[in-house]
C-alpha positions as CSV (number, residue, x, y, z in Angstrom):
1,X,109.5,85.7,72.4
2,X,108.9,86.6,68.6
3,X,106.2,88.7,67.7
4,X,102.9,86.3,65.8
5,X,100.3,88.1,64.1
6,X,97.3,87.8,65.2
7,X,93.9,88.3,64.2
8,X,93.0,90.3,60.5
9,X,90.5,91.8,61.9
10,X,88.4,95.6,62.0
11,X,85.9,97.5,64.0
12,X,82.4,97.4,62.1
13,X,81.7,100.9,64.5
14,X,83.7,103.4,65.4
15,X,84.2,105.2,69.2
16,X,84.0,108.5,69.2
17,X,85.8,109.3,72.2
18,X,88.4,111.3,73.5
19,X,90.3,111.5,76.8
20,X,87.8,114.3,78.2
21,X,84.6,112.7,78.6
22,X,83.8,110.3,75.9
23,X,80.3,109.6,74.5
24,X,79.2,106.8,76.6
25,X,78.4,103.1,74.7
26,X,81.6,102.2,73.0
27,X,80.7,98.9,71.2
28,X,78.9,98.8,68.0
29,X,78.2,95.4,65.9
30,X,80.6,93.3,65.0
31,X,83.5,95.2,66.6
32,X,86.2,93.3,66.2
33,X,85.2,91.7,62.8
34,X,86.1,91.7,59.2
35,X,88.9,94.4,57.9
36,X,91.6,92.4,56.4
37,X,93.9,95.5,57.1
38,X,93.9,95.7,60.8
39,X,95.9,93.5,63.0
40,X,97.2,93.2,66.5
41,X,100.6,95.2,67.6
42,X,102.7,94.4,70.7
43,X,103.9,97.4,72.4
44,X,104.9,98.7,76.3
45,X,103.4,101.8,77.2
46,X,105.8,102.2,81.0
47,X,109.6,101.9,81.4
48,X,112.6,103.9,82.5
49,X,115.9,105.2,81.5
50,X,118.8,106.9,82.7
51,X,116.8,110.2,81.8
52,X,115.1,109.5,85.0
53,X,115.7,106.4,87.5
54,X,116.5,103.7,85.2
55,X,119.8,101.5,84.8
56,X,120.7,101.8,81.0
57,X,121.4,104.7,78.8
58,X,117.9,105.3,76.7
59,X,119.4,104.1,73.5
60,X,120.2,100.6,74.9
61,X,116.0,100.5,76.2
62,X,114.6,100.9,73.1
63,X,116.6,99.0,71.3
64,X,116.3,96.1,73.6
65,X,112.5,96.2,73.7
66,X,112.6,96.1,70.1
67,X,114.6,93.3,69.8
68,X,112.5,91.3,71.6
69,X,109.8,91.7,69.0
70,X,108.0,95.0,70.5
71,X,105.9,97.0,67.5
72,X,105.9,99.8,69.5
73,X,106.6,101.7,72.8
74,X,106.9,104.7,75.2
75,X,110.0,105.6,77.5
76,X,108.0,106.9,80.3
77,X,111.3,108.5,82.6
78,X,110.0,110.8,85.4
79,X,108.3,114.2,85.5
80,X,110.6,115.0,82.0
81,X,110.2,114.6,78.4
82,X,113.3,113.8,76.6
83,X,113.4,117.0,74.6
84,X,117.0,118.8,73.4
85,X,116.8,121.8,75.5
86,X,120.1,121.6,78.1
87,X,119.4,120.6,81.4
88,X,121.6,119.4,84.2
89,X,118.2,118.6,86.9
90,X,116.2,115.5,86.9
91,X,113.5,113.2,89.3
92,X,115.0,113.6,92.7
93,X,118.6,114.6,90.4
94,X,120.7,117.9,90.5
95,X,123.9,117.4,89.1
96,X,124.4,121.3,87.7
97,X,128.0,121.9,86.7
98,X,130.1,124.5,88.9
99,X,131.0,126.4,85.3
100,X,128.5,126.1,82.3
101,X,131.4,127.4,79.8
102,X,132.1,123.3,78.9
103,X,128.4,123.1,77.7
104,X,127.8,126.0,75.7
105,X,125.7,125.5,72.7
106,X,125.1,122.2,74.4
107,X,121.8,120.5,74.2
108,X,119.6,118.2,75.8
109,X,120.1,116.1,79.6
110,X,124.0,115.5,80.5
111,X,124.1,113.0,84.0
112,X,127.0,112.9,85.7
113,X,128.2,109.8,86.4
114,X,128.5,108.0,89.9
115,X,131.5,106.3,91.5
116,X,129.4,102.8,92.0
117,X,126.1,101.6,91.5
118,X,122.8,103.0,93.3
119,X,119.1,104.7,92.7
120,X,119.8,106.8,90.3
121,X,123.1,107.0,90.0
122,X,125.0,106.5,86.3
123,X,128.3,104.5,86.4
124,X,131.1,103.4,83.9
125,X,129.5,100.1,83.2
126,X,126.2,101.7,81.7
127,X,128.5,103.8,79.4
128,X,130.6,100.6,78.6
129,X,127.7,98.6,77.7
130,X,126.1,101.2,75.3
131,X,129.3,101.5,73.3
132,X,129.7,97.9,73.0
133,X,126.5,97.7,71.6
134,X,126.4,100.6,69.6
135,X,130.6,101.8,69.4
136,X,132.4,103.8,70.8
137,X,131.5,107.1,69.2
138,X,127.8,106.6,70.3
139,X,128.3,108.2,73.7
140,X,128.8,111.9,74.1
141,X,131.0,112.9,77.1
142,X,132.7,116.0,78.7
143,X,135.0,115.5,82.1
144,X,134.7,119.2,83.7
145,X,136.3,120.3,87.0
146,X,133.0,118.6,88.8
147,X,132.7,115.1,87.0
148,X,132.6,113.0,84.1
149,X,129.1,114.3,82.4
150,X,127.2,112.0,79.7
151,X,124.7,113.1,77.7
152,X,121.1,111.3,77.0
153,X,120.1,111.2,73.4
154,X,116.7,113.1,73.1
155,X,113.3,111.1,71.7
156,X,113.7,112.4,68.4
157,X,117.3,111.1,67.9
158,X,116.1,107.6,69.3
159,X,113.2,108.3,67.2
160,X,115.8,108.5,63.9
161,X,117.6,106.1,65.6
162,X,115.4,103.1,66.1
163,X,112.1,103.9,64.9
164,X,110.6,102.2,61.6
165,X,107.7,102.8,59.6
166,X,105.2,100.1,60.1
167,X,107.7,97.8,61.9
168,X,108.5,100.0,65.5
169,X,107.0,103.0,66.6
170,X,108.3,105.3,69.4
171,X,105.6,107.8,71.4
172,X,106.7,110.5,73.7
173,X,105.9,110.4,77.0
174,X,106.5,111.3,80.9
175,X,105.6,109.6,83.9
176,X,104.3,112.5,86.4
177,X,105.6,111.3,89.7
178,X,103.5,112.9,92.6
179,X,104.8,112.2,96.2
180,X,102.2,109.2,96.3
181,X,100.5,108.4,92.7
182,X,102.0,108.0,89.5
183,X,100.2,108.6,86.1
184,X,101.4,108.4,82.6
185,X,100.6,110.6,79.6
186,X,101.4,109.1,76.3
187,X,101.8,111.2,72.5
188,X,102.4,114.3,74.8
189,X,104.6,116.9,73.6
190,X,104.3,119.0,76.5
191,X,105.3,117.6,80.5
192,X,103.4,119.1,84.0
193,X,103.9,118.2,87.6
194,X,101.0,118.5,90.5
195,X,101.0,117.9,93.8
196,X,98.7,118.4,97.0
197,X,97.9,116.9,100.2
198,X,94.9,114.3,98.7
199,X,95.8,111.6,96.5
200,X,92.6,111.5,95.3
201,X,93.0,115.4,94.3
202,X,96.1,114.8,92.7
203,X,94.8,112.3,90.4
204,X,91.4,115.0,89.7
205,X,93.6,117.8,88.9
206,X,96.2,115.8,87.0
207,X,93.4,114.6,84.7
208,X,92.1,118.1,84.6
209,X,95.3,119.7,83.5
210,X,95.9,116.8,80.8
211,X,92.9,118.0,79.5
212,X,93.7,121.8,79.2
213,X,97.1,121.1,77.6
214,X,95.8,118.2,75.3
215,X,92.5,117.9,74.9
216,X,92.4,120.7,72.0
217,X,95.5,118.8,70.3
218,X,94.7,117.1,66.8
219,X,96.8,113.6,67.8
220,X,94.5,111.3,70.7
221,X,96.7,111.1,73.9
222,X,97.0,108.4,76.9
223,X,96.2,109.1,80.3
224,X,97.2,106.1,82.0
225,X,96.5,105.5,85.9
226,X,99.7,103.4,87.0
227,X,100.1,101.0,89.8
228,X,97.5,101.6,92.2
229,X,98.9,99.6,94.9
230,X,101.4,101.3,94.7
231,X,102.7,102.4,97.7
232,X,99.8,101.5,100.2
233,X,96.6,101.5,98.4
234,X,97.1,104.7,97.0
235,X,94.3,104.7,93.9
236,X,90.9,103.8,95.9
237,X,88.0,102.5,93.5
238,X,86.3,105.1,94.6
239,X,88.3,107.8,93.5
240,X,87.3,107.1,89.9
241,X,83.7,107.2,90.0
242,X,83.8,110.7,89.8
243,X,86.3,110.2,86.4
244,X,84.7,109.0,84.2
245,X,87.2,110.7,81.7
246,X,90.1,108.3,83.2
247,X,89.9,105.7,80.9
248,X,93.0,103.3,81.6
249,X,94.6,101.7,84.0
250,X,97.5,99.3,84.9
251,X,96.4,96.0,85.4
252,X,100.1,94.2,85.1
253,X,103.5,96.2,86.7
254,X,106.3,94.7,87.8
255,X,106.6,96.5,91.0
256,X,105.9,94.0,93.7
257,X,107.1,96.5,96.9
258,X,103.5,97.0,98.5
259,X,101.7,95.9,101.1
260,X,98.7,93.6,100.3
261,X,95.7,93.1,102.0
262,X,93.3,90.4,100.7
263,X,90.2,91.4,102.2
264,X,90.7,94.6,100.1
265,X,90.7,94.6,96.6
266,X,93.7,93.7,94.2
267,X,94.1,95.6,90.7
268,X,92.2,93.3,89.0
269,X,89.4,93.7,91.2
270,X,89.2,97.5,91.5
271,X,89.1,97.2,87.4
272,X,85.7,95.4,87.9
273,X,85.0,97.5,90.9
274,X,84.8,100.6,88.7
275,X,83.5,98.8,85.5
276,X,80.5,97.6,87.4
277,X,80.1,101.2,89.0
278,X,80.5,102.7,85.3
279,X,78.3,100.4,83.9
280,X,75.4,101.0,86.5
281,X,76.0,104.4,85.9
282,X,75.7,104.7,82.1
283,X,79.5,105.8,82.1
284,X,82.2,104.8,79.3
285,X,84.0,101.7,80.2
286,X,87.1,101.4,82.3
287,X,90.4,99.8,80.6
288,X,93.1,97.8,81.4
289,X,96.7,98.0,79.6
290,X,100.1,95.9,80.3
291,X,103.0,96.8,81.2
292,X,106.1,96.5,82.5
293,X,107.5,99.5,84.0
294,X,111.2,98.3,83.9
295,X,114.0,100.1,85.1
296,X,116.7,98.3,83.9
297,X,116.3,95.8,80.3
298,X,118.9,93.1,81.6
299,X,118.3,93.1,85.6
300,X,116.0,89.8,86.4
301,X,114.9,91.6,89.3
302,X,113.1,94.3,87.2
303,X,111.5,91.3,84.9
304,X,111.6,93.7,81.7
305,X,108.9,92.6,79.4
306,X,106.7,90.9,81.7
307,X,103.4,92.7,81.1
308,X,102.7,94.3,77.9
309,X,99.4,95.2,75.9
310,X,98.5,94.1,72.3
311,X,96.2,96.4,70.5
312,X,94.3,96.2,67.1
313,X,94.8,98.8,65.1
314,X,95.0,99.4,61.2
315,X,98.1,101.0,60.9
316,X,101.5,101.2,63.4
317,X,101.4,105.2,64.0
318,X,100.3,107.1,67.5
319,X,97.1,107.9,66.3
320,X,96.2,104.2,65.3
321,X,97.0,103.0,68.7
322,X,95.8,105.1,70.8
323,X,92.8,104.8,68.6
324,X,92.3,101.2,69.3
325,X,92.5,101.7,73.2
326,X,89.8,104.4,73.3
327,X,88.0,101.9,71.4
328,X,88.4,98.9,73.6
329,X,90.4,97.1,70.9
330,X,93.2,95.9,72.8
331,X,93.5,93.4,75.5
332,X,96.3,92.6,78.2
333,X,99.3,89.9,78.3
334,X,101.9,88.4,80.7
335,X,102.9,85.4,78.4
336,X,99.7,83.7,77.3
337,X,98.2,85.8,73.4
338,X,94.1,85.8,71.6
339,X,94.6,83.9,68.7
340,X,91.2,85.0,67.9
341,X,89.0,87.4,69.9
342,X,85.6,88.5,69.2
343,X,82.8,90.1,70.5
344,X,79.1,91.1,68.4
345,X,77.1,92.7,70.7
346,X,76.1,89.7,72.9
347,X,79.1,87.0,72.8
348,X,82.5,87.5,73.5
349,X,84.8,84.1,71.7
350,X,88.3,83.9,72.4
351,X,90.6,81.0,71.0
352,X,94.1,81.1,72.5
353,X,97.6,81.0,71.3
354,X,99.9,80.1,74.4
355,X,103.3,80.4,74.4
356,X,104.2,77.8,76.7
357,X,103.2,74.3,77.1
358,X,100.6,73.9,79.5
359,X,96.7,73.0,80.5
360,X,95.1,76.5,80.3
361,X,91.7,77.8,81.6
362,X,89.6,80.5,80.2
363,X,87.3,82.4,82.9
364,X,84.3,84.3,81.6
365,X,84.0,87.4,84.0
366,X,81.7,89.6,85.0
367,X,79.2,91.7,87.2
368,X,75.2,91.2,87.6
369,X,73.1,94.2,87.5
370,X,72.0,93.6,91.0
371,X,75.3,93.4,92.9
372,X,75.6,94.3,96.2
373,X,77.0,98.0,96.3
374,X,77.6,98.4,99.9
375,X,81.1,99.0,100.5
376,X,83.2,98.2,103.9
377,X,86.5,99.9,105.3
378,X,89.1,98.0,107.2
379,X,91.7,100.0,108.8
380,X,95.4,99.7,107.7
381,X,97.9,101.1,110.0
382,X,100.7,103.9,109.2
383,X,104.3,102.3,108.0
384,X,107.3,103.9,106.5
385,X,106.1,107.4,106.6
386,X,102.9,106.4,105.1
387,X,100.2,107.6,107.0
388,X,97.2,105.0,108.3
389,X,94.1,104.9,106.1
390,X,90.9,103.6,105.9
391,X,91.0,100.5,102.4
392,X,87.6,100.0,100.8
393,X,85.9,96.4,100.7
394,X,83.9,95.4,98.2
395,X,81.3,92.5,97.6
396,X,83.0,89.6,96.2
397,X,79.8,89.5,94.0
398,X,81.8,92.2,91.9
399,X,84.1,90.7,89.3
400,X,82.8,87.0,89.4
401,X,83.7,84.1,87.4
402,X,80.5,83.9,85.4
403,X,81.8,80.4,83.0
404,X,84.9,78.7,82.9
405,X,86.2,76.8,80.3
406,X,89.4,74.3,80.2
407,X,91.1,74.1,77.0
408,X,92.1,76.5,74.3
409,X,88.7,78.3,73.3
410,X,85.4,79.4,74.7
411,X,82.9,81.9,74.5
412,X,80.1,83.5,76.6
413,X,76.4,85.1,75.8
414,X,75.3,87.7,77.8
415,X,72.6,87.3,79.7
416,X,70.2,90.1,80.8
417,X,71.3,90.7,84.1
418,X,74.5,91.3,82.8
419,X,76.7,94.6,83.4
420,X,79.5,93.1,80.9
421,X,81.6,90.6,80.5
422,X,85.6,90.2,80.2
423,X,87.6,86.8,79.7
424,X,90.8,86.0,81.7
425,X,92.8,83.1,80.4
426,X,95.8,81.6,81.8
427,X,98.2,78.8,82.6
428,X,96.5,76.1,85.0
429,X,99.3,76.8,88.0
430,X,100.4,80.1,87.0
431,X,98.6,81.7,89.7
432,X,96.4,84.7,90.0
433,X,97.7,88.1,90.0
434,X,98.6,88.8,93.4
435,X,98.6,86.5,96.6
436,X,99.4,87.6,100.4
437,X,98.1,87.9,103.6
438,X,97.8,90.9,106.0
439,X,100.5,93.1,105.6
440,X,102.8,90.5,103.3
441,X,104.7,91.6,100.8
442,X,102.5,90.0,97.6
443,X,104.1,87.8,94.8
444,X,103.4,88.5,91.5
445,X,102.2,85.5,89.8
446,X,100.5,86.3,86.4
447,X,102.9,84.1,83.9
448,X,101.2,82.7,80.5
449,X,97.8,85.1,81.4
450,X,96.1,86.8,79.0
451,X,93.1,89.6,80.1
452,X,90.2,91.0,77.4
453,X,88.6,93.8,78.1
454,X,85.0,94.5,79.6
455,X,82.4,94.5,77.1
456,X,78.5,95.3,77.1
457,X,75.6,93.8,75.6
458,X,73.6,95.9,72.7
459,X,75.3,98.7,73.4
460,X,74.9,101.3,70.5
461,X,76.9,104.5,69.6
């Protein structure tokens, strides 16, 4: 799907926010209005190479992303930054060489390769399809004693490689992989790993170091909750409350190998869950980005560029981007764009641009002041060395459908009992985001759907 440009439009106020604790209120008049010089930019913040798990050699990611019309985007591999120094280890990968002397003066990650095809293993036909597509020279190997070894080209030769001013932007970043939750960190020049026994910990002190090693750093950076249904519930709505630093989350991944329970809550509805929270509470808002997280570009199975998240900004550089997401300038895609999106204190207006043919609905979202906030556990048993746990339920009063609209544009007025509003527009018989029953594995349903974010009524900075 080629890239249209969307709206030519600025922020009449400014966030100013980082990824510690942000100054709470993050609209201002008139916040997506007027600047001729900003406009939208399609990128993927979550996807994989052969640095890590994924299927193709990194050089054949990007340039497949930006072939299909991305502006800009992140190679998130695991727990590892794509930086020169030699290694031979990886995520869940030790393929150290029985004599170094082949790989002196040698730099960056060299893979072994695999006899056939398996998690994460690195075979001929990976090779042979990077050096059709960029020749034969493109691919540095050494056979040793052990192995055929191949090396991965670091993110500053992709960087030289692909990278374009003001038409494709690459950002470092690494995926830290904890036994049970994932978070990215994106514009990062420096990886970390933690672990413990509590998720919920793991996510406090991942935040926490993120903050020692960036916060002081002159370029914004993403910290990115990722998949929280991933495996088994493992991101409670709960667990944020006491963040109110974590800004973003995944709303869209292509991962569908969880177990779903309705009478729980669903991504989507854990975004409202906290925004409401957050909102009640006088904390910053809670985001949602798009994504992907693709392991292999040409596997159908992986559905590369499914999600992805569009964000206004004025210029195509890190700083820009990230920029816009801190200040809510961005919304969420699976197929279905904002050919217009506004919002000036009090009404949010979206006009859309779909993609496909279709009938499409446009549902004005939101929370009251006075929802219920007593929350219910059901217990979920232990499966596949996942222990049992308790799931929090929610009131359905959280995350309503406030309006709907059928056709191609709305908009919605606040009204004073309030928290925010977001819109969620889609393809009539698309589906929602996630369906299942007890214990089901869910399908993923979100084609042509399009998600703002949350916005409040007369909030000032």
């Amino acid at each position: 799907m080629k890239r249209r440009d969307f709206l030519k439009t600025a922020a009449g106020g400014v966030l100013a926010a980082s990824l510690g604790l942000p100054r709470v209120n993050l609209l201002a008049d008139d916040l997506f209005h007027a600047k001729p010089t900003y406009r939208w930019y399609k990128g993927n913040f979550h996807c994989h190479s052969q640095w890590s798990d994924g299927v193709d050699l990194p050089e054949v990611v990007v340039s497949e992303y930006k072939r299909h019309g991305y502006d800009f985007l992140s190679l998130t591999d695991h727990n590892i930054l794509h930086k020169d120094d030699l290694r031979f280890t990886g995520f869940s990968m030790n393929y150290t060489p029985s004599d170094l002397k082949p790989f002196e003066g040698e730099t960056s990650f060299w893979k072994r390769t695999a006899p056939a095809a398996g998690w994460p293993n690195l075979v001929q036909s990976h090779i042979d399809k990077a050096k059709e597509m960029f020749g034969e020279d493109s691919v540095r190997i050494k056979e040793t004693a052990d192995g055929v070894y191949v090396r991965m080209k670091t993110e500053e030769e992709l960087r030289q490689q692909f990278a374009e001013p003001g038409k494709f932007l690459l950002m470092p970043g690494f995926e830290m992989t904890s036994q049970w939750m994932h978070v990215n960190l994106i514009n990062v020049e420096e990886d970390f790993f933690i672990e413990g026994p509590s998720i919920e910990g793991v996510l406090h002190d991942a935040f926490d170091k993120a903050t020692e090693l960036y916060g002081a750093n002159e370029e914004p950076y993403l910290f990115m909750v990722n998949h929280p249904l991933w495996q088994y519930y493992n991101i409670q709505p709960s667990y944020l409350f006491g963040r109110p630093g974590v800004r973003f989350i995944e709303l869209t991944n292509n991962s569908t190998q969880w177990q779903y329970y309705p009478e729980a809550w669903d991504p989507e509805q854990l975004w409202d869950i906290v925004n409401a929270y957050r909102a009640k509470n006088e904390q910053p808002s809670f985001f949602a980005t798009g994504t992907d997280d693709s392991h292999g570009v040409f596997r159908e199975d992986y559905l590369a560029y499914f999600g992805w998240t569009r964000v206004r900004a004025e210029s195509l550089d890190s700083k820009s981007i990230i920029n816009g997401l801190l200040q809510g300038c961005s919304y969420v895609s699976s197929g279905c764009e904002f050919a217009d999106l506004t919002f000036d204190g009090k009404t949010l207006a979206v006009k859309l641009d779909p993609q496909v043919e279709g009938d499409y609905r446009i549902e004005f979202i939101g929370t009251k002041k006075d929802y219920d906030e007593t929350v219910k556990y059901i217990d979920v048993p232990g499966e596949g060395g996942r222990p049992a746990r308790k799931l929090e339920c929610w009131s359905k009063e959280i995350g309503k459908v406030l309006e709907t609209v059928d056709g191609l544009e709305g908009s919605y007025t606040l009204k004073q009992d309030d928290l925010y509003v977001r819109a969620k527009a889609y393809r009539i018989g698309a589906g929602s985001l996630y369906q299942g029953s007890g214990g089901k594995q869910p399908t993923l349903l979100a084609a042509d759907c399009a998600w703002s974010q949350p916005y409040r009524q007369g909030e000032k900075l």
